[in-house]
C-alpha positions in Angstrom: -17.0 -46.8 51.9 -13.9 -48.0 50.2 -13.4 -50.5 53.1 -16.8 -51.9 52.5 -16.4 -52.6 48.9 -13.1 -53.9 49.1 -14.4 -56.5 52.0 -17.3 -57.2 49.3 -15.3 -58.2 46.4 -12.8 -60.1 48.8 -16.1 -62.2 49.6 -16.8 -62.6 46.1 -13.7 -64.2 44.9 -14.0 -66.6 48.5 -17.1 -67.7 47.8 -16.3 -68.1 43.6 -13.0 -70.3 44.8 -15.4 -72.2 46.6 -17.9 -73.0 43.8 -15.3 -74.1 41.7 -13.8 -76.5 44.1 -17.3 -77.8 44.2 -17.7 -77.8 40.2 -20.6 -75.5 40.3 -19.8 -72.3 38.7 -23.0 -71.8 36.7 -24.6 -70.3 39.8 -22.1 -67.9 40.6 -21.9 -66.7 36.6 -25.6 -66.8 36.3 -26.5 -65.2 40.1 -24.3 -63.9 42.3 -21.8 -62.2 39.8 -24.7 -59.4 38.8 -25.8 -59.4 42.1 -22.4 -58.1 43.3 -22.1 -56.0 40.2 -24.7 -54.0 40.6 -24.1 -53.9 45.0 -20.5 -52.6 43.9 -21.7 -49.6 41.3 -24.3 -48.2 43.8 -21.2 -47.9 46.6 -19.4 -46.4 44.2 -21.5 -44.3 43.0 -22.6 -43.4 46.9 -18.7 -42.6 47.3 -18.7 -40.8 44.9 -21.1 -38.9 45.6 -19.0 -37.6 49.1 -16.7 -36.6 47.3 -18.5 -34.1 45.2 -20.1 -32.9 48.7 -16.9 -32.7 50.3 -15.5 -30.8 47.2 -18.1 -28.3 47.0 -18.0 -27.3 50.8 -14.1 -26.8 50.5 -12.5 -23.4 51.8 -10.1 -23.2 48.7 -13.1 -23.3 45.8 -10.1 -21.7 43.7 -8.4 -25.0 43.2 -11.4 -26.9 41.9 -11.9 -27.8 39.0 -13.6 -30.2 36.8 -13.9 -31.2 33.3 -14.9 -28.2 30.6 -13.2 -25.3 32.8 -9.5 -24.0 31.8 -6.4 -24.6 33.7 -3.5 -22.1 33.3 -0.5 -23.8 31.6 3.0 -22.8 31.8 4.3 -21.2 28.4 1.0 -20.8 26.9 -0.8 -17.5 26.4 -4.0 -16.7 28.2 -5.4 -16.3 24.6 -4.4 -20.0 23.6 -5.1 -21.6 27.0 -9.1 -20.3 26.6 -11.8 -23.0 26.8 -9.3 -25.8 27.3 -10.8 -28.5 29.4 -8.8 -29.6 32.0 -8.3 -32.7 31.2 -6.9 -32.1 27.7 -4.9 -29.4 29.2 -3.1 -31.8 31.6 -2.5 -34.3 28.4 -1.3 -31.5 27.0 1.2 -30.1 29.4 2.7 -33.8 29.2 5.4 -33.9 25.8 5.4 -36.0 23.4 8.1 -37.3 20.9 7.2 -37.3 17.2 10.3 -36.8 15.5 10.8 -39.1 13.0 13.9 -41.6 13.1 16.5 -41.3 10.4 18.0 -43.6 8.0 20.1 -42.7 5.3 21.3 -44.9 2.4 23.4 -44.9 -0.5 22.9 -47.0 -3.3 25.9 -47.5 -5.8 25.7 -49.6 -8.8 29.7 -49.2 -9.5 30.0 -50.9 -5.8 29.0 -54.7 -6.7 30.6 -55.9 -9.7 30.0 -59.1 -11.9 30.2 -62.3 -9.5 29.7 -60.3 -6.6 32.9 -58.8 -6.9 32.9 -55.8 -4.0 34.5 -52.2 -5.7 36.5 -51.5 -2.2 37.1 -47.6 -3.3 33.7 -47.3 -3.9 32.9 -48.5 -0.7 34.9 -46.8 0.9 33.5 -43.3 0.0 30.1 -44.7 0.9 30.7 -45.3 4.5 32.5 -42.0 4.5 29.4 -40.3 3.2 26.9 -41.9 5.5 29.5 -41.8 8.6 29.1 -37.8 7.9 25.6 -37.7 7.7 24.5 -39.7 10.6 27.2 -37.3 12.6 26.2 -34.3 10.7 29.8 -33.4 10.6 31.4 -32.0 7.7 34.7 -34.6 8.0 35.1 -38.2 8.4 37.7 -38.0 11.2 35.8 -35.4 13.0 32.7 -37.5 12.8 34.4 -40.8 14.7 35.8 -38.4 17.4 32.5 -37.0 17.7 31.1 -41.3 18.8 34.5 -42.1 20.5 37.8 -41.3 22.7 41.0 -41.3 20.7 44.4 -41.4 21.7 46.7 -43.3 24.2 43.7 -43.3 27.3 40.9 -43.6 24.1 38.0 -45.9 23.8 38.3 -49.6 22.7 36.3 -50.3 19.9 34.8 -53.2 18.9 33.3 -54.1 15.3 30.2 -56.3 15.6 29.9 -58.3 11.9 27.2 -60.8 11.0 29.6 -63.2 8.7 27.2 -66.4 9.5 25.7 -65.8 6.1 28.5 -66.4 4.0 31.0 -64.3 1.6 28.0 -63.4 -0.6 25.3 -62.0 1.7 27.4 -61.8 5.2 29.3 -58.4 6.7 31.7 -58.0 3.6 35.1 -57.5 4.9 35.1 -54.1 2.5 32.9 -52.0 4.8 35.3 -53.1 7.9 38.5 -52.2 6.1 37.4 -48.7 5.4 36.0 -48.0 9.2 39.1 -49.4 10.8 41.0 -47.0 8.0 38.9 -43.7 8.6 38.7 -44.9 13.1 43.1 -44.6 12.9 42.8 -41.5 10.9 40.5 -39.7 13.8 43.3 -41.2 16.3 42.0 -44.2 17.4 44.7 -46.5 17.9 44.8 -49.5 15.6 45.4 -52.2 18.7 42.4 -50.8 20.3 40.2 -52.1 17.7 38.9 -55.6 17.4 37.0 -56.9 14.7 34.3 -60.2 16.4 31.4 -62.6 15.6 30.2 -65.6 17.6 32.1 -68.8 15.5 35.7 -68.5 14.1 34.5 -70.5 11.3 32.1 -67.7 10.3 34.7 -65.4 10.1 36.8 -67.7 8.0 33.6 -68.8 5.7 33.1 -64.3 5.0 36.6 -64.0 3.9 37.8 -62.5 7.4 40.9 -64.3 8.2 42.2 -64.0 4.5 43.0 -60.1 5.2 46.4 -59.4 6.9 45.8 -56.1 9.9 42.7 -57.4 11.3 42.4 -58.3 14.8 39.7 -60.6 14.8 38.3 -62.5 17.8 35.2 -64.5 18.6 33.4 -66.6 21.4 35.5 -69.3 22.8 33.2 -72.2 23.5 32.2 -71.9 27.1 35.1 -69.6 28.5 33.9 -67.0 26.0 31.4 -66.0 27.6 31.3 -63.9 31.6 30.3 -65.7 34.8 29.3 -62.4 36.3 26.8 -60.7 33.4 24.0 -62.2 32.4 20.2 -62.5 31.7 17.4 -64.7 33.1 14.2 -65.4 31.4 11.3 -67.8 32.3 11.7 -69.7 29.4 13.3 -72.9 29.9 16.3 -74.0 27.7 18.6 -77.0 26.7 22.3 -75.9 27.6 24.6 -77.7 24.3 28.2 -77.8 23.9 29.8 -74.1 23.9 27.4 -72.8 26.5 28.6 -71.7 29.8 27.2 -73.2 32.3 27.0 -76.7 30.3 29.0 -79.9 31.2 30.6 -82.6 29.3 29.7 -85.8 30.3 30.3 -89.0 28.0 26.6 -90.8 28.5 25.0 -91.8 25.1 22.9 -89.5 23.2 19.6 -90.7 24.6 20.5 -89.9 27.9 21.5 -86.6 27.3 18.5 -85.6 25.6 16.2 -87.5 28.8 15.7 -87.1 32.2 19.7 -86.1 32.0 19.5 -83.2 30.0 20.9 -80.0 31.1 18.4 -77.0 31.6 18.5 -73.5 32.2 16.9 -70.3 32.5 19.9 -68.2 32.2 21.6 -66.5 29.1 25.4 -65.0 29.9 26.6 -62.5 27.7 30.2 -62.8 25.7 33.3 -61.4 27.7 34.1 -59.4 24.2 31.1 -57.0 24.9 30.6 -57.1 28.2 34.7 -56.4 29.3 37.0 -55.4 26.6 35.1 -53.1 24.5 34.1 -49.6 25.4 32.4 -48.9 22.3 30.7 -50.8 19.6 30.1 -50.7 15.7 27.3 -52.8 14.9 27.3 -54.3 11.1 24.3 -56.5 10.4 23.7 -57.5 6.7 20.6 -57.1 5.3 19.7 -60.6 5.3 16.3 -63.0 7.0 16.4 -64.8 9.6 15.1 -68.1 10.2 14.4 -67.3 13.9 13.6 -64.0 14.2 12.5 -63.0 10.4 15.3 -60.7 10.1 19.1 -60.8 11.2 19.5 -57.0 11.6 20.6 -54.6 14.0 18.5 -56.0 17.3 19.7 -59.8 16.5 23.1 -58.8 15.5 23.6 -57.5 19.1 21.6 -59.8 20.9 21.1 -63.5 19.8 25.0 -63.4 18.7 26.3 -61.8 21.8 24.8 -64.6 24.8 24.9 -68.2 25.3 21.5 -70.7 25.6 19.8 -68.1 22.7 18.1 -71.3 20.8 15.4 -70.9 23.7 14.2 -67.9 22.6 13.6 -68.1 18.8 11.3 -71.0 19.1 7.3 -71.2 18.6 5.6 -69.3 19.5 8.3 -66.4 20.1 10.5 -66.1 17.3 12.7 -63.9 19.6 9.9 -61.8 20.7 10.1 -59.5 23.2 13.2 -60.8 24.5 15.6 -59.7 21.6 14.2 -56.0 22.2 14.8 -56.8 25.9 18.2 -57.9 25.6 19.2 -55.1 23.1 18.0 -52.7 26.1 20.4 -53.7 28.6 23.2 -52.1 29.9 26.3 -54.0 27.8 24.9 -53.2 24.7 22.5 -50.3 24.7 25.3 -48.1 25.9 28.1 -48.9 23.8 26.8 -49.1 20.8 27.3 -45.8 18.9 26.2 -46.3 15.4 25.0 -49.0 13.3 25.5 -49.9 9.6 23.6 -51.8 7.5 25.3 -53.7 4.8 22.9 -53.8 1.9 25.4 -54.9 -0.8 23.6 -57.8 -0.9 20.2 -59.2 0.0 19.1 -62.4 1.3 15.7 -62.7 1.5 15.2 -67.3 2.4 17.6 -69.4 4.4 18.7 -67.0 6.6 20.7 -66.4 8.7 23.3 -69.3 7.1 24.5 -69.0 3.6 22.0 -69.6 0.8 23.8 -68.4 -2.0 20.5 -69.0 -4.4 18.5 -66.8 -2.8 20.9 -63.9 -2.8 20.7 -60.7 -5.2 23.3 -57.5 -5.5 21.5 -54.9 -3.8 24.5 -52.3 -4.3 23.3 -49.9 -0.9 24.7 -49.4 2.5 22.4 -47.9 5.1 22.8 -46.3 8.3 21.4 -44.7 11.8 21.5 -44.6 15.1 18.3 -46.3 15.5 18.1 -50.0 15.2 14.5 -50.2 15.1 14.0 -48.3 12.3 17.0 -49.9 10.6 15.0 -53.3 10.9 11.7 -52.3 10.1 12.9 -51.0 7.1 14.8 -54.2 6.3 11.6 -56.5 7.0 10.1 -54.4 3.9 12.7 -54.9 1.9 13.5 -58.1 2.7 9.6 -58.8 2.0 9.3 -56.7 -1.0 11.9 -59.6 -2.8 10.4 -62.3 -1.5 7.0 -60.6 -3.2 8.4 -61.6 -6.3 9.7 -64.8 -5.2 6.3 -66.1 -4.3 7.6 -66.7 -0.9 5.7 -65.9 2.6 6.2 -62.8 4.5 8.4 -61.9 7.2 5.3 -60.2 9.4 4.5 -62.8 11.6 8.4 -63.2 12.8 9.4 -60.2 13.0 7.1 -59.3 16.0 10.2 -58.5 17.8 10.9 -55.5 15.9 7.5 -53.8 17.6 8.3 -54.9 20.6 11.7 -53.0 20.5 9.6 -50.0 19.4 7.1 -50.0 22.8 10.9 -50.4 24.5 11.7 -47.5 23.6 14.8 -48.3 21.5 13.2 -46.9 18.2 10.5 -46.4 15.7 9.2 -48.9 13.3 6.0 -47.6 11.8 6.6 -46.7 8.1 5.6 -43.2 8.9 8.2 -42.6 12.0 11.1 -43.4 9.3 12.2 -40.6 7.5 14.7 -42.4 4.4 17.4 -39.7 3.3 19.1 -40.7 0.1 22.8 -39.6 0.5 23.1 -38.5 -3.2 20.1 -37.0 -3.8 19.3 -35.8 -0.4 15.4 -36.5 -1.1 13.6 -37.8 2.0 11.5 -40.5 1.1 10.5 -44.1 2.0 13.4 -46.7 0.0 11.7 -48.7 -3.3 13.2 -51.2 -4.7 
């Protein structure tokens, strides 16, 4: 019976080919497509058929069973498992997950002084207290050695910071300072950790290279990034100066941008991540994002970490799905062992770059262990100012934050997020 309706609809889709080479598919959608419909329900309704027959003269009438009769289920009383039909008790033998995600905060007004001026004590403590929490340990050294390997044979740790938008609302050099200090304390040794962003002028625009004891790196144009690691995608994009696989060549402009242009579908990732970190700190700020409606935790370790990105943060795609993609490969879903979310300051237009005018103290630090929620949260935030501003919402860029959620990476439904207020330890949603 199967055989005959599967040599049916072959025929169909033949003979449909064939009214469309000849232009003439009124015919087909006005005759022979209910014709074949309803030849295609009465076989399967004569199959089946059968197979209730077949069923009903079966020697083992013990393992039937059919919708409306109860199945036993493993650790469920008899008492419980009564009237259960059998479908729902299948659905129900299968788990699932609806703990909430967890994002604490702290908000400090002490911590951002007049001009922007960052309190680096009070900081300090902040990280300390959230560090704590997301662990729940009761010390800050016991809480790193919990995420890492210290000592001599210990984990390299690398320090992701978004510094691209400026002193005001990048990474601020503060919160980096008081990881690296409380990382040695737990044993990590100080040459093991590296502090990194894409461009060394972003690092020198957010202060970075100013501060004596910091071993900063970034992306070397081209060589920075590894030959052997990286990620393809249909989408199509022009290689420029600093990608990998791109090649100088001394034609004029026109050319270049013609039949001459270099294209490619592949994305490798930077030699930082993929080689000579073992472990990863990821510090977004909590700032928009031009391409992707927010630069948070996904983008942070995703658009900043591979060459030929531009491709992806286009119309219509804004960096959806592929920044939830990218996040869930191997060089970064595994290292990374905590994120926090600098909230000192908010930029909520022009982002990622600087845009100093559009920047407000926000005097809070967030963190988790789930990105997702961390950027959902941000996009509300981030929207919530721009409310006020009489600006546009974030929605309709942000699509990649979703996507990351069906990933499995995270949650980023409002109701999935549990907020825990450090100070207070009230469990709420954040308001501004």
């Amino acid at each position: 019976m199967h055989c005959i309706t599967l040599l049916l609809r072959t025929w169909i889709i033949w003979f449909r080919s064939f009214l469309r080479r000849r232009g003439d598919l009124n015919a087909y959608e006005l005759t022979i497509r209910p014709i074949a419909r309803i030849v295609i329900f009465f076989f399967f309704l004569a199959g089946a058929s059968s197979l209730a027959f077949a069923a009903s003269i079966s020697e083992k009438p013990a393992m039937r069973a059919s919708v409306g009769t109860s199945l036993p289920l493993q650790g469920v009383s008899s008492g419980t498992q009564k009237n259960i039909p059998s479908v729902l008790a299948l659905a129900q033998s299968t788990p699932t997950s609806l703990e909430r995600s967890k994002v604490f905060f702290l908000r400090e007004a002490e911590s951002v002084g007049p001009g922007f001026k960052i309190n680096a004590s009070v900081v300090d403590g902040m990280v300390k207290k959230l560090v704590c929490a997301v662990t729940e340990k009761s010390t800050v050294s016991e809480a790193w050695r919990s995420l890492v390997k210290v000592g001599e044979h210990g984990d390299r740790v690398g320090i992701k910071v978004a510094t691209e938008p400026g002193l005001l609302a990048g990474t601020h050099v503060q919160i980096v300072q008081a990881i690296i200090k409380e990382l040695v304390e737990a044993g990590v040794k100080r040459e093991k950790i590296i502090v990194w962003d894409r461009r060394q002028q972003d690092l020198e625009s957010a202060g970075y290279t100013k501060i004596s004891g910091l071993s900063l790196q970034w992306i070397e144009h081209g060589s920075g990034y590894d030959p052997m690691v990286i990620y393809t995608s249909p989408i199509i994009g022009r290689l420029m100066y600093g990608d990998f696989e791109f090649k100088e060549f001394h034609n004029t402009l026109l050319e270049q941008l013609g039949p001459k242009a270099q294209l490619s579908n592949k994305s490798h990732y930077a030699l930082i991540l993929s080689r000579e970190v073992d472990k990863v700190i990821n510090i977004p700020s909590l700032c928009d994002s031009t391409y992707s409606g927010v630069n948070g935790a996904l983008a942070n370790m995703t658009l900043g970490e591979i060459d030929n990105w531009r491709r992806f943060t286009k119309a219509p795609y804004f960096g959806d799905p592929t920044i939830g993609e990218l996040y869930h490969t191997d060089p970064i879903n595994h290292k990374v062992i905590m994120t926090i979310m600098d909230g000192l300051a908010l930029q909520y237009a022009g982002g990622p770059s600087a845009n100093p005018s559009h920047v407000i103290p926000y005097t809070t630090i967030f963190a988790s262990r789930d990105p997702v929620a961390l950027d959902a949260t941000a996009i509300r935030l981030i929207d919530a100012q721009r409310l006020i501003a009489h600006l546009p919402k974030l929605d309709e860029l942000g699509g990649h934050v979703q996507s990351a959620e069906s990933l499995g990476l995270g949650h980023a439904a409002e109701g999935q997020i549990e907020m825990i207020n450090i100070n207070t330890q009230k469990h709420h949603f954040f308001e501004n």
